[in-house]
N, C-alpha and C positions, 0 to 999 in steps of 0.2 A: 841762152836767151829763151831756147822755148821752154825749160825747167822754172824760168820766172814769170813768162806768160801762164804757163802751169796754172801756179801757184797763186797767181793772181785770179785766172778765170774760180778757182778753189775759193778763192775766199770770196769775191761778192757770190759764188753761189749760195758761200753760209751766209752772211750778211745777208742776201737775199731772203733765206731763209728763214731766219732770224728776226727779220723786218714782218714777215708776213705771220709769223706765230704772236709777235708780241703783244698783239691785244689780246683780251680775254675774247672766251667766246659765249655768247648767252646761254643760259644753262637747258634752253628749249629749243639753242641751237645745235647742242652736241647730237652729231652722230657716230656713233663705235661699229666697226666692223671687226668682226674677227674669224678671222681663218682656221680651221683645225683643219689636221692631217685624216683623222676619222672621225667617225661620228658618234654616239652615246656610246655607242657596246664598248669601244675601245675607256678602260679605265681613265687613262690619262688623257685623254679627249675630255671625257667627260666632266673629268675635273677642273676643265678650263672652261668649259663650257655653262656648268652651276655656278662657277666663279665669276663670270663673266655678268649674267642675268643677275645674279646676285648684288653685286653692286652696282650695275646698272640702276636697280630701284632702292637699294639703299639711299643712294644718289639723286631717287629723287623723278630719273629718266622713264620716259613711257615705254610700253612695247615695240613700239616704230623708231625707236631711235637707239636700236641697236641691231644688228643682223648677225646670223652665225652662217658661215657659209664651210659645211664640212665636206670630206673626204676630198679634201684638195693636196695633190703630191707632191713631192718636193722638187718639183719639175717648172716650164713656164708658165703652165695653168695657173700657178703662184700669184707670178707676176700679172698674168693678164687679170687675175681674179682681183687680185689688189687694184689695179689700174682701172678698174670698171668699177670699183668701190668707190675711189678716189672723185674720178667721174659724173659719180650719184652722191654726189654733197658728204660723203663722211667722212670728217677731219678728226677722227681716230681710228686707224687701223693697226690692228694686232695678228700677227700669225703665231703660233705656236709649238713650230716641231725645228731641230736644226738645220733641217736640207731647205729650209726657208728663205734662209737667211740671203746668198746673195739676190733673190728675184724680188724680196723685200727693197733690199740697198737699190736695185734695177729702178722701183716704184719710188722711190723717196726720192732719187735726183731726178724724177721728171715729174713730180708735185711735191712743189717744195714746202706751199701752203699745209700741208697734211702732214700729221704726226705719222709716223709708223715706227711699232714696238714690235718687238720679236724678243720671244722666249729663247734660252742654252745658247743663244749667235756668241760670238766670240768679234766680230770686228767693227760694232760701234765704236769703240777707241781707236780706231787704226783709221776706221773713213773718214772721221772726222765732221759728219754731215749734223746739220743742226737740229733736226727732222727725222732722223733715226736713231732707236734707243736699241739699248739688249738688258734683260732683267733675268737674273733667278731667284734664289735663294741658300742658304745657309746648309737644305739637306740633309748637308755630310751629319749635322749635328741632330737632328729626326734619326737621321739612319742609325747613326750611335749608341739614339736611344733605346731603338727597335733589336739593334744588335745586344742593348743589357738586359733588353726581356728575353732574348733568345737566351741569352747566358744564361740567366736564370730556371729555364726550365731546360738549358741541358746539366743544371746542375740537381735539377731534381731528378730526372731519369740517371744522372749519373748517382747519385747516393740512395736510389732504389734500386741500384741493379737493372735496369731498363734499356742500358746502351747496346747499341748493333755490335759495337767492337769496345778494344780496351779504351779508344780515345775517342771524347767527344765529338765528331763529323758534322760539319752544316754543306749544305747546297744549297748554291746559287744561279737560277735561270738568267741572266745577261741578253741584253739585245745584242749590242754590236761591243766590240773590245777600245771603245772612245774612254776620253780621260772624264765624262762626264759618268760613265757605268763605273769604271775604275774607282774614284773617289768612293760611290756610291757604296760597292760591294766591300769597300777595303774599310771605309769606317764603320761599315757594317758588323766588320767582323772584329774589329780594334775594339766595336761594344760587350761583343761577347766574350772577347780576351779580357777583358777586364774583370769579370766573374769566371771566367773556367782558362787560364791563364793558356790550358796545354791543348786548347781548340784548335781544329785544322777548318779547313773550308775547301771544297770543291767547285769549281765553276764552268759549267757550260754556255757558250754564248749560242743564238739563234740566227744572228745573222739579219732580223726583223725587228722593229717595233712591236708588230701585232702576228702574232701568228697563235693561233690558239692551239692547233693541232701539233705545230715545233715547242710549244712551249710545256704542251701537256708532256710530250715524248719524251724532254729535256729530263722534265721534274721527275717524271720515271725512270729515267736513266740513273739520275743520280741519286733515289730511292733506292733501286738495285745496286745502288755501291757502295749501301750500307750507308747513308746519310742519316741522320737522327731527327734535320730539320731541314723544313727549305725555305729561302728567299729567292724573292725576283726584282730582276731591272727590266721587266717589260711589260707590255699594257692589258692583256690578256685576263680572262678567270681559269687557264690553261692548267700553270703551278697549283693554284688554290684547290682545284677539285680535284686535282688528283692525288696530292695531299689528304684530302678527304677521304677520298676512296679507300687510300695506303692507312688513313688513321696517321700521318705522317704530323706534328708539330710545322705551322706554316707560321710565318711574318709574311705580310703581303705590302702591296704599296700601291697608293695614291686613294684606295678604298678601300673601307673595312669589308672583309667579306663571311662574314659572322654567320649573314642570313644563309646565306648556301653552304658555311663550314661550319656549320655550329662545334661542332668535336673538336677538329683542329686549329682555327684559327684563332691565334694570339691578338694579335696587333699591326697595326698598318701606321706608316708615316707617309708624310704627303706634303706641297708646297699648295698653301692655302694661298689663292692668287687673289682672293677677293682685297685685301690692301692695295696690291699694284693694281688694278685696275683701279679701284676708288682713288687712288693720285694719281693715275694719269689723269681723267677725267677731273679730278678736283683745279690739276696742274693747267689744262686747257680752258677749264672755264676762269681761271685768274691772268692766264696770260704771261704763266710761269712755267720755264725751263723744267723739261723732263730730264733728269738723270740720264746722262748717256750709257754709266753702268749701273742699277739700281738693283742691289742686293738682301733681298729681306731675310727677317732670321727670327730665331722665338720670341724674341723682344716686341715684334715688329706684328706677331699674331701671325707668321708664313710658314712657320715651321711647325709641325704639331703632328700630333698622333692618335690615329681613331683606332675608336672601339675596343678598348681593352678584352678582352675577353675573359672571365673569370675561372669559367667553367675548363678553358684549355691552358690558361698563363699558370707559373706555377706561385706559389702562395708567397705576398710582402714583395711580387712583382713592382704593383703602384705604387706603394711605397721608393722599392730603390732606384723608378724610374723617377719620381719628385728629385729625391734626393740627388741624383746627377743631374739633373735641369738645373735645379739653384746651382750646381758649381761648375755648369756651361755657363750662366747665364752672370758668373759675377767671376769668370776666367780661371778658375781652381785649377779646371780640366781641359783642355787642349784635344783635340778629337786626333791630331796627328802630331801627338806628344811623340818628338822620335827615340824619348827612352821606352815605350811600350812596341815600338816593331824594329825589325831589322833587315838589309835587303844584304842577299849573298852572306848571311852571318855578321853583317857590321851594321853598328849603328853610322846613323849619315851626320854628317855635319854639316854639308853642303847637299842642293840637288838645285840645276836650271831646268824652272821650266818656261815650256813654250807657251806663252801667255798673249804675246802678239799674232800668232797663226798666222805665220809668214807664207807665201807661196812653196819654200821650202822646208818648210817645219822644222826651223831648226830652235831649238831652243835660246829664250833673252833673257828670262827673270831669274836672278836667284830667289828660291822659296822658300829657304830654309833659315828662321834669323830665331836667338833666343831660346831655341829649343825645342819648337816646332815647325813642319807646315804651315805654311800662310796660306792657304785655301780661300779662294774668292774672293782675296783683295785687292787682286791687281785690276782684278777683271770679276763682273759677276758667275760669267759662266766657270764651272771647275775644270780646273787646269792638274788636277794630282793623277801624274803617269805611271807611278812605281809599283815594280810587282815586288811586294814584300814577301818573307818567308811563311810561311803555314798556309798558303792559298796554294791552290795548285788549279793550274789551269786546265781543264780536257780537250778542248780545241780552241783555236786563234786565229 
C-alpha cells in the first residue's frame, strides 16, 4: 500500500510539473541561472560560462536576464544557491559540474515550476522528474579526433628519429578515475591507435578537477617517463605549460592554448554548449519538453576542435582529421570499434554497463551490440569503464 501511495504521490508531482512547464514563457520572461563549480580561470568553467552568455544573446536575452553564479561546490551551497535562484523568478537553472547533481534533483522537487539542467549527472532517467534534465555530448568522438592528431605527429617524431624510447608514449593528466575521464582518455588513445597502431599511453589521475600545481606535477612526471606527448582530463593551464617549458607535444581540452604554447600546442577538443543552451531556452519559451537525456554531437555543432596548430601539428594533420569526421559523421568509424582494442588480451563481445547508477553500482546495460560500444545512448552522460590494454595506469 505505501509502494502505491508512493507512486501515486510520484506522479501528480510530474503531472504537477508538467502542468506548470506547459506554457510557453515570453521570451522577455526567461530568466537563466547558471551555476559553475569555478570561475573563468578554471578552462572548463569557462567554457560554459562563454557558452552560456553566448546564446543567451544569440537568443535574443538582455544582460539581466541571465546570471552566473561561480565557484559554487559540490556541496549544499548547490542547493541553497539554486533555491535562492529559483526564488528570484529564474525558470532556467543550470549547474555544471557532476557533484551537482543530487542538490540540483534536492532544487527541482521543491520548484517544480522551474526547469533545472545539469551537465555529466547520470540520473534524470532514473528520477523521473518532469523539471530535471542531464545533457552532454558525443566527446569521445572530439577526443578521437584529437587523439588522430596526436598519432600523427607521433608518427612524425617516430620516422624522424625523435622518440624518447623504441615505442611511441603518450601521457595523460586525469582528474578522477570516473567512467566519464575513462571514456575520455580511452578514445583518446583508440585515435592515436589508429595512426601509430603500436602506441602505449600512461595515465596519472589528480584526484581534482582544478588543481594547477598537481596537474603541472602530473605532466612532469610523466614527461620524465619518457612520454612523447601529453593530454589532459582536467580544467587547468597546469599540463599545457609545462609541456611548453619541456618543448613536450600537448592536445589540450576545452580551450585552445596556442597563445601561451605557441611551440607545443596541437589542438584542443571541447563540448560546444552554446546549442544546449539555445534549446533549452528556445524549449521554454515554446512551452516544450526538455530532453531528459540530451546528447549533442558533431552533427549538432557540440563536438569540435580548436585551434589547430600549424606550427606544432605535424603536416596533412587537417587533412586526416576532415577525413575521419566524414566517416564519424556518416558511421564508417565507431570510436569503440571492439576489433581496434582488447582487454586482458581478448576482444569483448559482451560488456554491462552501469548506466542506471544504482546505489550499488552494480552494472544493468549491455553495451556492447554489432560490434561496438554504445557510448551515450542509453544515457547522455558516459558510461565506458573498461581498462583496455596499452594504457597503463600510475595511480588509482
Amino acid at each position: 500500500m505505501k509502494k502505491i501511495v508512493a507512486l501515486v504521490l510520484a506522479l501528480c508531482l510530474c503531472l504537477t510539473a508538467f502542468a506548470a512547464l506547459a506554457d510557453g514563457v515570453a521570451k522577455e520572461n526567461i530568466k537563466l541561472g547558471v551555476i559553475t563549480l569555478h570561475d573563468e580561470l578554471s578552462t572548463y568553467d569557462k567554457n560554459f560560462i562563454d557558452a552560456a552568455k553566448e546564446a543567451a544573446a544569440n537568443m535574443g536575452l538582455t544582460e539581466d536576464q541571465i546570471k552566473i553564479v561561480s565557484g559554487i561546490q559540490e556541496e549544499e551551497i548547490c542547493y541553497t544557491t539554486a533555491a535562492e535562484l529559483a526564488e528570484d523568478g529564474y525558470n532556467i537553472i543550470f549547474a555544471d559540474s557532476f557533484g551537482h547533481e543530487d542538490f540540483m534533483i534536492k532544487a527541482a522537487q521543491e520548484f517544480p515550476e522551474v526547469e533545472f539542467c545539469h551537465a555529466t549527472g547520470t540520473k534524470a532517467h532514473t528520477e523521473k522528474l518532469a523539471n530535471f534534465h542531464n545533457a552532454f555530448a558525443s566527446i569521445y568522438e572530439g577526443r578521437f579526433l584529437a587523439g588522430v592528431a596526436a598519432g600523427m605527429k607521433l608518427k612524425q617524431l617516430q620516422e624522424e628519429g625523435k622518440l624518447k624510447g623504441e615505442t611511441p608514449l603518450m601521457g595523460y593528466v586525469g582528474a578522477f578515475p570516473y567512467e566519464e575521464v575513462k571514456s575520455g582518455y580511452t578514445s583518446f588513445f583508440l585515435g592515436a591507435k589508429s595512426i601509430v597502431p603500436e602506441v602505449q599511453m600512461k595515465v596519472i589521475f589528480t584526484q581534482s578537477w582544478y588543481d594547477e600545481e598537481m596537474e603541472k606535477t602530473a605532466a612532469k612526471s610523466l614527461i620524465a617517463a619518457n612520454c612523447d606527448l601529453i593530454s589532459q582530463h582536467a580544467d587547468s593551464w597546469g599540463a599545457p605549460t609545462a609541456c611548453e617549458e619541456a618543448g613536450i607535444p600537448n592536445v589540450s581540452y576545452n580551450m585552445a592554448t596556442v597563445e601561451h604554447c605557441p611551440n607545443t600546442f596541437i589542438v584542443a577538443s571541447r563540448i560546444n554548449w552554446v546549442p544546449y543552451f539555445e534549446y533549452i531556452i528556445s524549449q521554454r519559451i515554446a512551452g516544450e519538453p526538455i530532453d531528459t537525456d540530451w546528447t549533442g554531437s558533431i552533427k549538432t555543432g557540440s563536438v569540435e576542435l580548436l585551434g589547430l596548430n600549424e606550427q606544432a601539428a605535424a603536416p596533412g594533420t587537417a587533412e586526416k582529421i576532415a577525413e575521419v569526421m566524414e566517416k564519424l559523421q556518416n558511421g564508417e568509424v565507431k570510436v569503440f570499434d571492439t576489433a581496434t582494442f582488447t582487454v586482458n588480451g581478448e576482444t569483448l563481445t559482451t560488456s554491462m554497463a552501469n548506466v542506471d547508477s544504482d546505489p550499488a553500482y552494480e552494472a544493468d546495460t549491455e553495451a556492447i551490440a554489432d560490434g561496438y560500444f554504445h557510448e551515450s545512448e542509453f544515457r547522455s552522460a558516459p558510461y565506458f569503464g573498461l581498462d583496455i590494454d596499452g594504457i597503463e595506469i600510475l595511480n588509482n
